[in-house]
C-alpha positions in Angstrom: -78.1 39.1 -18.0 -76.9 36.7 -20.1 -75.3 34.2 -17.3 -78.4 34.8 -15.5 -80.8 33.7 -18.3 -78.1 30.5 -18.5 -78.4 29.7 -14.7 -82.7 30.1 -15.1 -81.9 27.6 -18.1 -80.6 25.1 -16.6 -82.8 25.4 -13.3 -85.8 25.0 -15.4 -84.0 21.7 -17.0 -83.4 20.1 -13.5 -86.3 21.1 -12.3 -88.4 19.1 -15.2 -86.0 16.4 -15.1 -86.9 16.2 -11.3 -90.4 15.8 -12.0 -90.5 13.2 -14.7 -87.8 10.8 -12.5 -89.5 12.1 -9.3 -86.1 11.9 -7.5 -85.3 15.6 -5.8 -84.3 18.4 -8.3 -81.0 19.3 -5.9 -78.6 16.6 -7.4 -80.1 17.5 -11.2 -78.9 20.8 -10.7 -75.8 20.2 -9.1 -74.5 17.8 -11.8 -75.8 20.3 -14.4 -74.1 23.2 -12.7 -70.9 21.0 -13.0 -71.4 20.0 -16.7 -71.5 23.7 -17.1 -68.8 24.7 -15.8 -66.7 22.7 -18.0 -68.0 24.7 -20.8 -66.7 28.2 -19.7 -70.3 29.6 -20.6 -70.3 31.4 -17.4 -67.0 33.0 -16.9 -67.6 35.5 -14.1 -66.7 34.2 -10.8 -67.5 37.3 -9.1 -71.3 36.8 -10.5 -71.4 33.5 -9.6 -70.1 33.9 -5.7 -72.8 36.9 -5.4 -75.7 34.6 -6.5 -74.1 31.8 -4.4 -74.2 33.6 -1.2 -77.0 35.9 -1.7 -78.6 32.3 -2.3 -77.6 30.2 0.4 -78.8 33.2 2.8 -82.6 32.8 1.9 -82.8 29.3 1.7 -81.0 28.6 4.7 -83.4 31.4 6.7 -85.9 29.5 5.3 -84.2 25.5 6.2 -84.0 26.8 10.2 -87.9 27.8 9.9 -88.9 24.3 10.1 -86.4 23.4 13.3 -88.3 24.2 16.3 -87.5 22.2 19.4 -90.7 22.0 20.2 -91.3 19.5 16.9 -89.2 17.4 18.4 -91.5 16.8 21.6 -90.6 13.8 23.8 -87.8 12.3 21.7 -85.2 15.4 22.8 -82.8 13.0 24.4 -83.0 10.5 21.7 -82.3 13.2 18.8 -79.3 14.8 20.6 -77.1 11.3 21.1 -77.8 10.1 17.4 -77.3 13.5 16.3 -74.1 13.9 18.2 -72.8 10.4 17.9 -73.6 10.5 14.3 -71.8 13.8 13.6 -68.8 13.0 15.4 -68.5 9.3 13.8 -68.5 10.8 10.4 -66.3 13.4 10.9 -63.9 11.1 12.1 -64.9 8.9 9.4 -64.0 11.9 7.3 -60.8 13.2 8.7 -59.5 8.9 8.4 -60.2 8.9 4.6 -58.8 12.3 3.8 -55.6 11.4 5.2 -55.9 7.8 3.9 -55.9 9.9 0.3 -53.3 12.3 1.4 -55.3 15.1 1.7 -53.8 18.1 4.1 -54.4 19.0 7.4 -56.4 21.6 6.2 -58.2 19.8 3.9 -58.9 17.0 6.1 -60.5 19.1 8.4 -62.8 20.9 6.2 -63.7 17.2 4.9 -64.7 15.6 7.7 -67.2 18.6 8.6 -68.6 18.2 5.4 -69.1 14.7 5.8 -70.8 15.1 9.7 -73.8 16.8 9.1 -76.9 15.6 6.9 -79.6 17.1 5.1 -82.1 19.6 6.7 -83.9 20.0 3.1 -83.8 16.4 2.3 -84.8 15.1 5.3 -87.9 17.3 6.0 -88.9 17.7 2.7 -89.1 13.9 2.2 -90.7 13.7 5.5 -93.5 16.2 4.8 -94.1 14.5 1.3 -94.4 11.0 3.3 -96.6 12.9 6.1 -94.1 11.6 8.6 -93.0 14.2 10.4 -94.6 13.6 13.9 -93.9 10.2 13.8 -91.5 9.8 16.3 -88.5 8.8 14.3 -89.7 11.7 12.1 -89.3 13.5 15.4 -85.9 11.9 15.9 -84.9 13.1 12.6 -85.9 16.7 13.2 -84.2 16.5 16.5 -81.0 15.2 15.0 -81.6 17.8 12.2 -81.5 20.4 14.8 -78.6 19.7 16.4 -76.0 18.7 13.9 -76.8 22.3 11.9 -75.9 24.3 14.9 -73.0 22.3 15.6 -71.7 23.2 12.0 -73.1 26.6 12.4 -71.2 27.2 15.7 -67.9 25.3 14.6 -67.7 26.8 10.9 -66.9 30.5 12.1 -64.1 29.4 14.3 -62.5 27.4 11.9 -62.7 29.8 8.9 -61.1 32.2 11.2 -58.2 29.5 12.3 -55.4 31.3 10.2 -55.6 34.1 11.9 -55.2 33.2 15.1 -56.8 32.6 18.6 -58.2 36.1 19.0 -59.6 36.1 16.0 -61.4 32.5 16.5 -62.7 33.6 20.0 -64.4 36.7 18.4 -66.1 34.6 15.8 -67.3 32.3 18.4 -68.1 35.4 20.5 -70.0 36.8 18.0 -72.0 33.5 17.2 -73.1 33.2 21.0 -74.9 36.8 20.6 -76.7 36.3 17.5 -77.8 32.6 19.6 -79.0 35.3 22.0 -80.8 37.4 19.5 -82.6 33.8 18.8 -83.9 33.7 22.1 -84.6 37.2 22.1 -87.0 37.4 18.6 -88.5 34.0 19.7 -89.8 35.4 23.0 -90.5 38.8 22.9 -90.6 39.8 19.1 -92.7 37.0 18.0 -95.8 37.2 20.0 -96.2 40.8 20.0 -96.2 40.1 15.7 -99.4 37.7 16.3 -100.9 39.8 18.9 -101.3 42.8 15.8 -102.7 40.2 13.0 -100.6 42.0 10.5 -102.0 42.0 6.8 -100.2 39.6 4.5 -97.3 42.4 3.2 -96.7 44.0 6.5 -95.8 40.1 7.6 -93.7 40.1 4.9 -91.6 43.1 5.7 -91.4 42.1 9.3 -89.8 38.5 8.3 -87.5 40.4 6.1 -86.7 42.9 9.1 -85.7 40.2 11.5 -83.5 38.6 8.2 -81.8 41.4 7.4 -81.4 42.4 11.1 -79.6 39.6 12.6 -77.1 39.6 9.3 -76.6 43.2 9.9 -75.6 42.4 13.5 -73.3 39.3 11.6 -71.7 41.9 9.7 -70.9 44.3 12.4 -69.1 41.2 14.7 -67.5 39.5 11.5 -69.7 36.2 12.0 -70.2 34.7 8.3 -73.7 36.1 7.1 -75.0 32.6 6.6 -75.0 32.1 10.2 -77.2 35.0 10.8 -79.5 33.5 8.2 -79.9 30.3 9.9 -80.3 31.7 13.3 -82.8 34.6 12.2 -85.1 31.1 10.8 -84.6 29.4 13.7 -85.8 33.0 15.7 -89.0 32.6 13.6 -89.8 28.7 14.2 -92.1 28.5 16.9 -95.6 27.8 16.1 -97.9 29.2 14.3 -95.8 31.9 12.9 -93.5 29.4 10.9 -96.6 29.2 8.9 -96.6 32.6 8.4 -92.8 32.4 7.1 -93.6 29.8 5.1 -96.6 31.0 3.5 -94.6 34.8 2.5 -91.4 33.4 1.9 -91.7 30.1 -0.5 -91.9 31.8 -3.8 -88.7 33.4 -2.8 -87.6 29.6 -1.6 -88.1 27.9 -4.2 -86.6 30.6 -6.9 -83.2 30.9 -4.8 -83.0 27.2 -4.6 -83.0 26.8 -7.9 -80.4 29.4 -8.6 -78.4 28.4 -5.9 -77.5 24.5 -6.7 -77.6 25.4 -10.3 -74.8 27.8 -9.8 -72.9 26.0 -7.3 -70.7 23.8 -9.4 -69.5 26.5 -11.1 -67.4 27.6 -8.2 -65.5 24.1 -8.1 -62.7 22.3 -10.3 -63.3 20.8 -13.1 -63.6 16.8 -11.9 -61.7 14.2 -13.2 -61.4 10.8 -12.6 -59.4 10.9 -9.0 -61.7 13.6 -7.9 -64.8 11.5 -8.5 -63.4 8.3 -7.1 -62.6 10.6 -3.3 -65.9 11.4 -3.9 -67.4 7.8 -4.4 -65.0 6.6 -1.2 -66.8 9.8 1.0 -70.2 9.4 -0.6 -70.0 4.8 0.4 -69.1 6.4 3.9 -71.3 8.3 4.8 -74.3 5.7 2.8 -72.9 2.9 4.9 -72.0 4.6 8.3 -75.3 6.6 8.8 -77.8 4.0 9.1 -75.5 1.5 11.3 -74.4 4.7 13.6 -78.1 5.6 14.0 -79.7 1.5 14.0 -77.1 0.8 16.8 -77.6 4.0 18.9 -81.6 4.4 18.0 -82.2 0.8 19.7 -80.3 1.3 22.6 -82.3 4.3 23.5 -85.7 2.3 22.7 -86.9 2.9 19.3 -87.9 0.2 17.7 -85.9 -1.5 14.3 -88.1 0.0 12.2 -87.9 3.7 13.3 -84.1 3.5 13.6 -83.5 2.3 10.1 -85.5 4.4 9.0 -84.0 6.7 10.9 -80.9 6.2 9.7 -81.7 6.0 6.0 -83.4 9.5 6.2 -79.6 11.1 7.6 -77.8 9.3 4.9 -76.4 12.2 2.8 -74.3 15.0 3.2 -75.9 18.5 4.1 -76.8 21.8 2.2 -74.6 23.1 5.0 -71.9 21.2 3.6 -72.1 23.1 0.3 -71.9 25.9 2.8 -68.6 24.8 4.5 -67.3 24.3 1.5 -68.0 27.3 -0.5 -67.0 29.6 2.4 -63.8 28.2 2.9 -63.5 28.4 -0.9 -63.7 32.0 -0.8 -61.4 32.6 2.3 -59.0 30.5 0.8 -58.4 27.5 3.5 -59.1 24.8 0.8 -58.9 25.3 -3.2 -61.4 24.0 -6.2 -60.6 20.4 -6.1 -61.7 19.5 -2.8 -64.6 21.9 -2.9 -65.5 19.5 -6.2 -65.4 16.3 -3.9 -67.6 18.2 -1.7 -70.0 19.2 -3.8 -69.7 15.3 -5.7 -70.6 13.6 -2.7 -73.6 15.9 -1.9 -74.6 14.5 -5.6 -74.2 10.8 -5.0 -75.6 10.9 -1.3 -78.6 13.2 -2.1 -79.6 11.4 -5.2 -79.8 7.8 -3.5 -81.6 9.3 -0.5 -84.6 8.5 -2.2 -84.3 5.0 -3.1 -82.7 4.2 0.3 -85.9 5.3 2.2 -87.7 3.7 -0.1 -90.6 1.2 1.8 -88.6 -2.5 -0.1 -85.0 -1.0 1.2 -86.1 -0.9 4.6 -88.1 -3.7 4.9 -85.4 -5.7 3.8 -83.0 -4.4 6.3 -85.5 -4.5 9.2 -85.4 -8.0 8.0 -81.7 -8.5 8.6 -81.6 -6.8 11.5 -80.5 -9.1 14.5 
């Protein structure tokens, strides 16, 4: 109880630090979550990898709520190129610098897919706050959004499951195509029959939870990581109006996981040091510096205007919750070990916290300015 009341502590702190900068609470309680670790005050890593995945399940059911395809209306085809061009340009980016820095094979790998995909809770929370969401590069967003997590979602199984061979990946991959299935399956038959009943308020509730806790029991029968099954169960429940619904039952439980989540996750990494926060200042410039031209260039090609690319690309311009994911899994399975876990989770800190200020109306005036 003790290392619980700590991690409450120090979500309350970010939380009221967030509110008197007004910059997002998430890179608060990251740094926190690292200043604490270097104290030893929470010295159970068994604790902290429970509350870390029990965590990253709700908000991450919660994240693929708010990707419906349908959001994205007419700008499908833009979304899918920036979102693919952009993830594979980073990753690459990624995979260059790790091996620039003598990083492993391994290591390199797990890098670069940390780097590729950006920021479902950034992004459409700052969207929602700006009232931007069906504009249509906060469409283009939302598509890109879309695409990049199941990308990681659909790679991340295989590649945890790399050591032990081909079988094993094929059946990870295997499994992830039925639970996509199962997506298709809740969003078409389960969901309307749900809003044909007009449930009361707590039976909603317990049918949200069923179709949770149902997909991850299917993840945990075909050995597909459960945060998979948490993803694809919120994506299952997107369509409108029942996201609504989701929303409406579910933030309380949102917004008290988040908390606990990024103010635990530091914990899990090394302590940093010098080196380790230099890699992550190198990762953190490119993925600042790459975003915005990747999506500017690709965005005008396929007719948005300067504006709405820059923008655009200003928006992607951090590294992902998912990347905490990637990391934290292959933590646990043992691919990478604590140091590169702490560049991870350093360049989710630097990227998230200038997010912001990057989107900011001066920033991208200035660049629509330059632009050629």
């Amino acid at each position: 109880m003790t290392e619980l009341a700590i991690l409450l502590g120090l979500a309350a702190a970010g939380y009221g630090v967030s509110r008197w900068t007004q910059f997002p609470a998430i890179p608060f309680l990251l740094a926190g979550s690292l200043g604490l670790s270097a104290t030893g005050a929470v010295g159970d890593p068994a604790f902290v990898e429970d509350v870390l995945f029990l965590s990253v399940s709700v908000l991450l059911f919660v994240a693929g709520t708010d990707l419906s395809l349908a959001r994205v209306g007419p700008f499908k085809g833009t979304a899918f190129l920036i979102g693919v061009v952009q993830f594979a340009g980073l990753a690459a980016a990624g995979l260059g610098i790790a091996y620039a820095l003598n990083y492993g094979p391994t290591d390199a790998l797990y890098l670069g897919l940390a780097l590729a995909a950006s920021s479902t809770i950034v992004g459409v929370r700052l969207l929602q706050r700006r009232q931007q969401m069906f504009e249509p590069f906060g469409r283009t967003v939302l598509g890109a959004l879309l695409l990049q997590d199941v990308l990681v979602v659909l790679l991340l199984p295989g590649l945890i499951r790399l050591p032990d061979g081909t079988a094993a990946v094929v059946g990870s991959l295997g499994g992830t195509i039925v639970l996509l299935v199962g997506v298709g399956v809740v969003m078409k038959g389960l969901v309307p029959v749900l809003l044909e009943r007009e449930l009361d308020a707590e039976t909603q509730l317990l049918a949200v939870l069923g179709v949770l806790f149902g997909f991850m029991g299917v993840a945990a029968w075909l050995n597909v990581p459960l945060f998979v099954a948490a993803f694809l169960a919120g994506i299952s429940l997107s369509g409108f109006p029942f996201s609504g619904i989701v929303h409406g039952e579910m933030q309380p439980l949102y917004d008290f996981f988040s908390a606990i989540f990024f103010a635990s996750l530091g914990m899990a990494a090394a302590r940093p040091d010098p080196t380790l926060i230099g890699h992550a200042v190198l990762f953190a410039g490119a993925v600042l510096v790459l975003t915005p031209l990747i999506v500017a260039v690709v965005g005008a090609w396929t007719g948005l205007v300067a504006r709405s690319a820059l923008e655009s690309g200003l928006l992607l311009a951090q590294t992902s919750e998912l990347s905490l994911v990637v990391g934290l899994q292959a933590l646990v399975a043992g691919p990478i070990g604590g140091e590169v876990f702490s560049v991870i989770v350093l360049t989710t800190v630097f990227t998230m916290m200038l997010t912001p200020l990057l989107t900011s109306e001066t920033v991208v005036w200035e660049l629509v300015r330059w632009h050629p």
